[in-house]
C-alpha positions in Angstrom: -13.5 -6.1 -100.0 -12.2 -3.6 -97.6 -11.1 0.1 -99.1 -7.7 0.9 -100.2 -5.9 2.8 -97.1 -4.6 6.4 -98.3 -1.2 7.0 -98.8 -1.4 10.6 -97.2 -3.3 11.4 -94.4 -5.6 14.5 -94.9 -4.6 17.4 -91.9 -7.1 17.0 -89.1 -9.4 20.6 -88.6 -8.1 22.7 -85.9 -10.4 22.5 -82.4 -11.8 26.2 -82.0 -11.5 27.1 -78.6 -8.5 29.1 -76.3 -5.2 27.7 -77.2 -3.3 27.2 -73.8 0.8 26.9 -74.1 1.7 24.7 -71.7 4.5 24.8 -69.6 7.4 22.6 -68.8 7.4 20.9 -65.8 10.1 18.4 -63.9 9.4 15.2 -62.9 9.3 14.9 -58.6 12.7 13.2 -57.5 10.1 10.2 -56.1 9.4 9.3 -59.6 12.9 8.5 -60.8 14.6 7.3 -57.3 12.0 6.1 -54.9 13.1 6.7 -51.3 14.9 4.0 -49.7 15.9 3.7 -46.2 19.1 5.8 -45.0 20.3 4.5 -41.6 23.5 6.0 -41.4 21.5 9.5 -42.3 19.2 8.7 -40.0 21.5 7.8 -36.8 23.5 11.4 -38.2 20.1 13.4 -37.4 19.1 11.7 -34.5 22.7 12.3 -32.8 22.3 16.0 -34.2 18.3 16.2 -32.4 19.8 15.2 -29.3 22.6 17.5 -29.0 20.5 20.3 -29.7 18.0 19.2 -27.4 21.0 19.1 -24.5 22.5 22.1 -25.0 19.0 24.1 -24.9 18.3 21.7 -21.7 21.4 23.3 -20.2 21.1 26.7 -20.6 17.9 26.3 -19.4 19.2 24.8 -16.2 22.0 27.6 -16.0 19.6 30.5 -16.7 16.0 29.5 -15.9 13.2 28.8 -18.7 11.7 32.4 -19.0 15.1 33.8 -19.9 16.9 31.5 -22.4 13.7 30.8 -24.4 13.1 34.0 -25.3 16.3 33.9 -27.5 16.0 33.6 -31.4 19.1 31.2 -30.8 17.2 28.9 -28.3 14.1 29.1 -30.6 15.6 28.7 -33.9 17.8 25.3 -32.0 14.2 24.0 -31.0 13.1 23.7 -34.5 16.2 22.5 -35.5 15.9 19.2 -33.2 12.4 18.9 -34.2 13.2 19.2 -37.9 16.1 17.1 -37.9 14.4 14.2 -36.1 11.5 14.2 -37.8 14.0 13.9 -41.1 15.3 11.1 -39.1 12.4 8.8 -38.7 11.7 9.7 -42.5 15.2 8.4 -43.5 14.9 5.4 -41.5 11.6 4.3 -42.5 12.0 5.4 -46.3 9.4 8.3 -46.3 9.6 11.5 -48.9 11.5 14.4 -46.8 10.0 17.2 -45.3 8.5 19.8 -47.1 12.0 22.0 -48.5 10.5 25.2 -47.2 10.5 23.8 -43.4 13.8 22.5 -43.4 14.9 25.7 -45.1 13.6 27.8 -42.4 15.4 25.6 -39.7 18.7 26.0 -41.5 18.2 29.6 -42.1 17.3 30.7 -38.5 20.3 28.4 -37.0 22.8 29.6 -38.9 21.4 33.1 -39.0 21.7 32.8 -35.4 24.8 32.0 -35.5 26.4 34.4 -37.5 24.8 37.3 -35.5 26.4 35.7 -32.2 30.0 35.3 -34.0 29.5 38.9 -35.8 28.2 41.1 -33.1 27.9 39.1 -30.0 31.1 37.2 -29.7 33.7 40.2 -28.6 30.6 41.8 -26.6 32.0 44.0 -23.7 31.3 42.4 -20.9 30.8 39.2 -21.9 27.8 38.3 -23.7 26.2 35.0 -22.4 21.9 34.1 -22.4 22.0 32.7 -19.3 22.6 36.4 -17.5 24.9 37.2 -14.9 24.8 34.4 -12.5 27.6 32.5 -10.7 30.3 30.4 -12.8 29.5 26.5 -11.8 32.1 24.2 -11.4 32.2 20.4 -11.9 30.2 18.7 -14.0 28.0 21.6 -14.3 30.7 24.0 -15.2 32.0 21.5 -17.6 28.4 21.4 -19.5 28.3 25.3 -19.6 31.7 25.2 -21.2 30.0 23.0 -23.9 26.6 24.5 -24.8 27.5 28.3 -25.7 30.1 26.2 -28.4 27.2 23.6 -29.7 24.8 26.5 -29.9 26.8 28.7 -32.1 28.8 26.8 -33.7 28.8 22.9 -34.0 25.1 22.3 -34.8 25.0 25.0 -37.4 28.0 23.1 -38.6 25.9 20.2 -38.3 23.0 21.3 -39.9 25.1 22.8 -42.6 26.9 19.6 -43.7 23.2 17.7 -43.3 21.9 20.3 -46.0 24.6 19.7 -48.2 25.6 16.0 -48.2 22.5 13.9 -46.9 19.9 16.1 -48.1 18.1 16.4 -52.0 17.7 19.7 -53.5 14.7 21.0 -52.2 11.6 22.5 -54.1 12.0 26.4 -52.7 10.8 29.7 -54.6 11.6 33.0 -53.9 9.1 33.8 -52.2 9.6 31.3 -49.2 13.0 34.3 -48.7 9.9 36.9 -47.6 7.9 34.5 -45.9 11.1 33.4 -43.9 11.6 36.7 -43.0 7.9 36.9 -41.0 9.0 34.9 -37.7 12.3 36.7 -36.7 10.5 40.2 -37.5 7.7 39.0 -35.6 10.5 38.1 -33.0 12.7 41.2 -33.3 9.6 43.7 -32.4 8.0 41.3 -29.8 11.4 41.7 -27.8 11.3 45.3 -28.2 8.2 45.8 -27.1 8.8 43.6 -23.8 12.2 45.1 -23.2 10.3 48.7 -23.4 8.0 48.0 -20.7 10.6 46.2 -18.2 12.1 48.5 -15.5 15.9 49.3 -16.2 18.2 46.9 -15.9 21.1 44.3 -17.3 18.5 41.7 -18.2 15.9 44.6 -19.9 17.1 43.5 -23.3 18.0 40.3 -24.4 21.0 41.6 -26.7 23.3 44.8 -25.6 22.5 46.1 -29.1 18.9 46.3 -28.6 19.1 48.7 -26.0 18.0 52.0 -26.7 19.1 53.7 -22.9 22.8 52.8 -24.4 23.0 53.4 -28.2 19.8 55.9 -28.9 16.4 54.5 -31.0 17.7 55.7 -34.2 20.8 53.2 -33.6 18.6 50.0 -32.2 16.1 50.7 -35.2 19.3 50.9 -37.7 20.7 47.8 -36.4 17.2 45.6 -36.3 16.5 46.8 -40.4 19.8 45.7 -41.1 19.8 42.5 -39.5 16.6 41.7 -41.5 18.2 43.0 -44.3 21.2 40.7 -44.1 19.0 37.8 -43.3 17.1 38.6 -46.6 19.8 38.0 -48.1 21.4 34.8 -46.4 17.9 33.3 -47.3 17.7 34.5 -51.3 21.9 33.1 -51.1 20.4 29.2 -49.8 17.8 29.5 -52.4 20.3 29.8 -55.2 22.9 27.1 -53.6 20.0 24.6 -53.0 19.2 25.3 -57.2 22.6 25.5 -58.2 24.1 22.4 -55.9 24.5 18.8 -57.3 22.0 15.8 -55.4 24.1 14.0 -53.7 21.9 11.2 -53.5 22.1 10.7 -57.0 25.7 10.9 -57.5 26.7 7.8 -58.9 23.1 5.9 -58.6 22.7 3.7 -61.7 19.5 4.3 -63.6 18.9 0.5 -64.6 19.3 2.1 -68.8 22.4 0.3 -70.4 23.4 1.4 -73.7 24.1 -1.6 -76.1 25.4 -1.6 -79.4 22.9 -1.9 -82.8 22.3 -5.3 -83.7 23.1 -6.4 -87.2 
């Protein structure tokens, strides 16, 4: 004969020991919609790699390879195409993205880039171009210098824009990724000083006119550099908040497989 069960449970003793509070966490996207394969998003990035990888190819052929890849512009394109078709072959073979802080970085420094060439670069006097003063080319060549100053500065951060915000989850980026972004272009900014300082004078001393201390005085050229890092602070802390405030768009309109149905009885 087996003991009558107890109606009410007696409370259980508390556990000594350190209480720990713990805190909420969110599921990884991976765990409510697997990956699946994206070959329209894939074919997008791959197109968007290989521009970027033509236009460089060109300037390089226009200006010569010590030149043009000194530029934050040529640099920040380069880790674009490697970015984007690396997100390529992850789309097509339904792989998790890249890390968001990588991809965050290439969009940063591309349209960062840019901006500072349709800001301060764009109505130069003269003309402003990476290549240096050289001869205009004609034919085919000439046609394909027409094209890559454009493509640079304005279609594949276009480009890279639209991949962010249509094709691409929210990404998992802090705060702190804004100061950490920050390290490479200031790394950048006072390697190019440094070289341009111990080049004789010249046109090609600096790579941008504003740099130049013979023209606009140190205090100008170390103004200009602080704010430039300053505004890119704060074009990184500005992604942060869209790429936390935006919608998925991979999820819009997914069904979930969970169907409502009405009580039985």
């Amino acid at each position: 004969m087996t003991a009558p069960i107890p109606r009410d449970i007696p409370d259980l003793p508390v556990i000594p020991g350190r209480r720990t509070n713990l805190t909420p966490s969110s599921p990884p996207a991976g765990a409510v919609a697997p990956p699946v394969r994206r070959p329209l998003t894939a074919v997008y990035r791959l197109l968007v790699a290989l521009a970027a990888l033509a236009a460089v190819t060109v300037e390089i052929l226009l200006g010569g390879p010590a030149r043009v890849l000194s530029h934050f512009t040529i640099q920040s394109t380069l880790l674009l195409a490697a970015v984007t078709l690396a997100s390529a072959g992850r789309a097509w073979t339904a792989r998790r993205p890249l890390p968001g802080a990588l991809t965050g970085a290439a969009l940063l420094y591309v349209v960062a880039a840019a901006l500072l060439h349709h800001v301060l670069l764009a109505d130069a006097a003269p003309a402003y171009t990476m290549t240096g003063p050289a001869a205009d080319p004609t034919g085919t060549a000439g046609t394909l210098a027409a094209l890559a100053p454009p493509a640079l500065h304005t279609l594949l951060p276009v480009a890279a824009v639209l991949d962010r915000l249509l094709l691409s989850p929210p990404a998992r980026i802090r705060l702190v990724h804004a100061a950490a972004w920050l390290l490479y272009p200031t790394a950048h900014l006072v390697l190019v000083l440094a070289i341009g300082g111990l080049l004789p004078a010249g046109p090609a001393r600096y790579l941008y006119p504003f740099q130049d201390p013979g023209r606009h005085g140190h205090p100008y050229v170390l103004g200009v550099s602080l704010l430039l890092l300053l505004a890119l602070y704060c074009l990184a802390l500005a992604l942060i908040a869209l790429d936390r405030t935006r919608p998925d768009p991979l999820r819009l309109g997914a069904k979930t497989g969970f169907r409502l149905r009405p009580p039985v009885g």
